[in-house]
C-alpha positions as a printed Julia matrix, in Angstrom:
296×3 Matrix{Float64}:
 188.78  59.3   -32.91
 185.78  60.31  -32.27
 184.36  62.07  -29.15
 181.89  59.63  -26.65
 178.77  61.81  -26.0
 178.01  61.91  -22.39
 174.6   61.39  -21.55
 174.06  61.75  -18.3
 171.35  59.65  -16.71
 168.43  60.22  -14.07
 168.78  60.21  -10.48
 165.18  59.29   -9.33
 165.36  56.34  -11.48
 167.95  53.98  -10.1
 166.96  51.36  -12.75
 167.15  53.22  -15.65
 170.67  54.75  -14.34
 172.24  51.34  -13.96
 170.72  50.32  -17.55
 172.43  53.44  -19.1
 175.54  53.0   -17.52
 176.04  49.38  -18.82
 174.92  50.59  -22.07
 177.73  52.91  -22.34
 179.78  50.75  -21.01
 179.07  48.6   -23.62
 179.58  50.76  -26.58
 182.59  52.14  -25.01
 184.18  48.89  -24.9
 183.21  48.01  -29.12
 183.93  51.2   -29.92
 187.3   51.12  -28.27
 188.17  47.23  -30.0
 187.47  49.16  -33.37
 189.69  52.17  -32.55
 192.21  49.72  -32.27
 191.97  47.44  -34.7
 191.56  50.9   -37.24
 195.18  52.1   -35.66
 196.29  48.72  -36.53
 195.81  48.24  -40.11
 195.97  52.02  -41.01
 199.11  52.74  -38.87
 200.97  52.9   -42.45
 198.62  55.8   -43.52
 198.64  57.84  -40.12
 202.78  57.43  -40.54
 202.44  59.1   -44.22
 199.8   62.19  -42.82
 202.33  63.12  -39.82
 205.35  62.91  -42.43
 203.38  65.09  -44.71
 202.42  68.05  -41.79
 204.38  71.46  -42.59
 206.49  71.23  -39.61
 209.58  73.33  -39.45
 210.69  71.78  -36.45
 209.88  69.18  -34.66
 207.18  70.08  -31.87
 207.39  69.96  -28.24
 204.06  70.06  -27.24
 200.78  68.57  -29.12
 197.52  68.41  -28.09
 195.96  64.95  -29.73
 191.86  66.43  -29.99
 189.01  63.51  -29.68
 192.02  61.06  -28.83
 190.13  57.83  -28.39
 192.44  54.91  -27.8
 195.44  56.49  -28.81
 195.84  56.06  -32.18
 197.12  59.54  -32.92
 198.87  60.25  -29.81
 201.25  57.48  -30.62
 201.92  58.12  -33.86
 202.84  61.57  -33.24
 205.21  60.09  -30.48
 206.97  57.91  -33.11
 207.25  60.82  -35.17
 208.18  63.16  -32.57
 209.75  61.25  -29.79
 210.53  64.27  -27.49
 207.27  65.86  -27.9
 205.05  65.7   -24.52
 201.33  64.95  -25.98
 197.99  66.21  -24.14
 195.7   63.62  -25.15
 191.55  64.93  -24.52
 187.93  62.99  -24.96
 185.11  62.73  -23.36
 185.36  58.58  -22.94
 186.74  57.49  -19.28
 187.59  53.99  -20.25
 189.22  55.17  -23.74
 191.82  57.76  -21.98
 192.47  54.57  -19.46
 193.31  52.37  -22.21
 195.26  55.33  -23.63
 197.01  55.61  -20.07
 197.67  51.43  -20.3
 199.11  51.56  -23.62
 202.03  55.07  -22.36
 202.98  52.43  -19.23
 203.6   49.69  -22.02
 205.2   51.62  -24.53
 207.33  53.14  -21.46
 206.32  56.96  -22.69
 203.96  57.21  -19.76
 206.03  60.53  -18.99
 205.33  61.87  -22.49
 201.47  61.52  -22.06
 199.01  63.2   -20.33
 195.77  62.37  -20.56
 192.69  64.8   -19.83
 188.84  64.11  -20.0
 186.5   66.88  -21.56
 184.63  67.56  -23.55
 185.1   69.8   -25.89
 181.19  71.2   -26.67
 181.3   72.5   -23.1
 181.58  76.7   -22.65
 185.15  76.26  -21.03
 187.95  74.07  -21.55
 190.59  72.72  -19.45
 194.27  74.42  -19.39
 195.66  72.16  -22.35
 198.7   74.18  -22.33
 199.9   76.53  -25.1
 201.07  73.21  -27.93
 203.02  73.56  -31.15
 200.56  71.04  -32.72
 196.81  70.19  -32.23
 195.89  67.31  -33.97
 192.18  66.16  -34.55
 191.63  62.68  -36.38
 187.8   62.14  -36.85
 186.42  64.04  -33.91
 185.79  67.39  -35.6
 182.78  66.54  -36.99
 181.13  65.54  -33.8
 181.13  69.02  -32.41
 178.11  71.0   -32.56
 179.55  74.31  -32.64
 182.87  73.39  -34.92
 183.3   77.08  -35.96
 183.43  78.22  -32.3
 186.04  74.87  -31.57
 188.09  75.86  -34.43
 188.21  79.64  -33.06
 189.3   77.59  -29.74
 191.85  75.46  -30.92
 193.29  79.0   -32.5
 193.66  80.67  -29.6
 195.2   77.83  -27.95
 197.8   77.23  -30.3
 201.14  78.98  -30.0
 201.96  81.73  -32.54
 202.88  79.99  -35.67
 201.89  76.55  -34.43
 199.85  74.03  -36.84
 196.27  72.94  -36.58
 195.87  69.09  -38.34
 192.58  68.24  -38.76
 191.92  64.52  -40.72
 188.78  63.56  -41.45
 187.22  60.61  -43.13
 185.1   60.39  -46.65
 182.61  58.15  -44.77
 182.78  54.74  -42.6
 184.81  52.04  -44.48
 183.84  49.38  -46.95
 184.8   45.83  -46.32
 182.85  43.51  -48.75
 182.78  43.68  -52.35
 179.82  44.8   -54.38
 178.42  41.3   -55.17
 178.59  39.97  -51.68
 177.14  38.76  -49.63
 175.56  35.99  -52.54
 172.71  35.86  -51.02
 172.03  40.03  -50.72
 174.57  41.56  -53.31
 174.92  45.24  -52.62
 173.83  44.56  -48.56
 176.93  46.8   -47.31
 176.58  49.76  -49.32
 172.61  49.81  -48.18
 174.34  49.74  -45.08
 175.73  52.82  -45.72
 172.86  54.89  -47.74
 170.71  53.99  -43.93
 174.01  55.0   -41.71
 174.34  58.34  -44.15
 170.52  59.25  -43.86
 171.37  59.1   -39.86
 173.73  61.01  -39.49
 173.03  63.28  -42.21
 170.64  64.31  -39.25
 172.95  63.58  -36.59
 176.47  64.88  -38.14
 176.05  67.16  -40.65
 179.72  68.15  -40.71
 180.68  64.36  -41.74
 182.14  64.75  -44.73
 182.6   68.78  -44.85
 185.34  70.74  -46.2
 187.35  72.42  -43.61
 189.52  74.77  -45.51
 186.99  77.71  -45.61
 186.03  76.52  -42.04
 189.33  76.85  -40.85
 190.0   80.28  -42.78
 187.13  81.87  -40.93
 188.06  80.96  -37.89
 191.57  82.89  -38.79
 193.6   80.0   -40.03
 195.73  80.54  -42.98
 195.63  76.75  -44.64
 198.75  75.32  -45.89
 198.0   72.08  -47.12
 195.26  69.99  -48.04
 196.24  66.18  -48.78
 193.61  63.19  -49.2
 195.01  59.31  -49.09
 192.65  56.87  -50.43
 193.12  53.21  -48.6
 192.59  50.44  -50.06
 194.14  47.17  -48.17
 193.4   43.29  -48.89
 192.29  41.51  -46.27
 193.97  37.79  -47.52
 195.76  36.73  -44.42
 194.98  39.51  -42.54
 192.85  38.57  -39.9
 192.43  42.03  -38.29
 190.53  42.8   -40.87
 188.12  40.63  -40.61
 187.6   41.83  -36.9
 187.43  45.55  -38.19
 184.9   44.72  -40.46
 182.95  42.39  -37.49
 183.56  45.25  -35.18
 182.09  47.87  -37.67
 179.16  45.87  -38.93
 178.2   44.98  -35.59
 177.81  48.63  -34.45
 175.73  49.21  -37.31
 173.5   46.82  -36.64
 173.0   47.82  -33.13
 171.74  51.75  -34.11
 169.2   52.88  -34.75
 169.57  53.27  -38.96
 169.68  49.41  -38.69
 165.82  49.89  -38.59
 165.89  51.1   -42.5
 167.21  48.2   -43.89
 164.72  45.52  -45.72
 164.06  41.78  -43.27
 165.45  40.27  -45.76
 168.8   42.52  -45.97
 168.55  42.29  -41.79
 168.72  38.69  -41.94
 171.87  38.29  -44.31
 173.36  40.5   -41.7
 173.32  38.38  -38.69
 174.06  35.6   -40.85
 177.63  37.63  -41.95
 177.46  38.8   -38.0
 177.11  35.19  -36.83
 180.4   33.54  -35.77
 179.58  30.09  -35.82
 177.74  30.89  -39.28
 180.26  29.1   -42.37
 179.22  32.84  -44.17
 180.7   34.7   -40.77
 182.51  37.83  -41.87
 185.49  36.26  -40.05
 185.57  33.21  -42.51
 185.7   35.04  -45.3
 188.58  35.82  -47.5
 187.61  38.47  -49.82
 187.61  41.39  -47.76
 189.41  44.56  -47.91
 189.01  48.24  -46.1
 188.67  50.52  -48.67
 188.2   54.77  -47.6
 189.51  57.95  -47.76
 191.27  60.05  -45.56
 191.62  64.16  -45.86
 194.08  66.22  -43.75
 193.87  69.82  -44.01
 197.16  71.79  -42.4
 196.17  74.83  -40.8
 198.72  77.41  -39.43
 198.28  79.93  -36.93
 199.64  83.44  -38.19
């Protein structure tokens, strides 16, 4: 998951403060649908990467870094059902969904959820865990060499650092779609890469040597690629919505041709009969690396 910025807003304007809290709000609440719907359909994949972790015995404590929704924490859970998970991020509303989701699962006394953020000079007591686990969120720090250095001293002596990280943001349509704008999504993409090329220059990096330098000694290095129809899948069809739709709300949106813009709302529109959600020849297609870092 990825870590919410925090932006705080200003006190002497009490417009502007209320705009930029219902902004957040806002993107806090897509962001979270998205989270979910991407624990959803990948939940087979997140099963295989806490199979695959180097784990000579089942852990007792993990710390779940950038947790979002939850997506990680419970996964570790079903893999480790006596583990106790410290779940951390910066988003409010995503650790209260998180908390919902423990009361409904009943492992409410297994979870405990803790915002920070994780850019900031000092961190909360997280414990001393067996496992710190880190799905997307590492390359949203600014300093990730002085995190990495973090999450090493935090770690028990021998404990494992998992850090998964995505190739880029998924692809839902194929090449020759939509008819009228063939190629539209992965124009998409070259705008959204330019962005955060600027933005998140560690998208995308290889963390072994990161990880080394901060005093890790790497044990594993593992990349799934996921490729899942969307026939009959309707979830998909709401990831792809979901993902589209924040797309077209930032600010690389602005790169894109009128004409490319235009066959976007039309695949954004639902009442359009070319809405992303009528379609049936969808499918999320990434990749997923997990580097397994132990603490000597």
């Amino acid at each position: 998951m990825t870590q919410t910025p925090q932006h705080a807003p200003h006190a002497h304007d009490h417009k502007h403060q209320h705009h930029q809290v219902h902004e957040h709000e806002y993107d806090d609440g897509v962001q979270a649908e998205i989270l979910d719907l991407d624990a959803e359909i990948l939940a087979e994949h997140t099963a295989s990467i806490t199979a695959w972790l180097p784990l000579p015995t089942a852990p007792r404590r993990i710390v779940d870094l950038g947790c979002g929704t939850g997506a990680g924490t419970f996964a570790l859970l079903d893999r480790f059902p006596e583990a106790h998970v410290t779940a951390v991020d910066t988003s409010a509303g995503h650790l209260q969904l998180l908390r919902e989701k423990a009361c409904a699962r009943g492992t409410q006394d297994h979870v405990r959820a803790v915002r920070a953020d994780l850019d900031a000079a000092a961190w909360p007591d997280l414990g001393t865990p067996d496992l710190v686990w880190a799905s997307a969120s590492m390359h949203h720090m600014t300093d990730p060499g002085r995190v990495l250095r973090g999450v090493h001293d935090l770690l028990a002596p021998g404990g494992l650092f998992a850090v998964v990280e995505l190739s880029g943001l998924p692809r839902f349509l194929p090449g020759n779609a939509p008819e009228n704008r063939p190629g539209l999504e992965e124009r998409c993409h070259t705008a959204a890469d330019r962005l955060h090329a600027e933005h998140l220059p560690h998208r995308g990096a290889d963390w072994g040597p990161m990880l080394t330098t901060a005093g890790f000694a790497v044990e594993g290095e593992r990349t799934l690629t996921v490729h899942i129809e969307g026939e009959g899948n309707d979830a998909i069809g709401r990831y792809a919505h979901g993902s589209l739709q924040r797309f077209r709300g930032s600010a690389a949106a602005a790169q894109l041709a009128p004409e490319d813009l235009a066959a976007l709302d039309e695949l954004l529109d639902t009442d359009s009969p070319h809405s992303l959600l009528r379609r049936n020849d969808l499918s999320v297609r990434t990749e997923r690396t997990v580097w397994a870092a132990r603490r000597a």
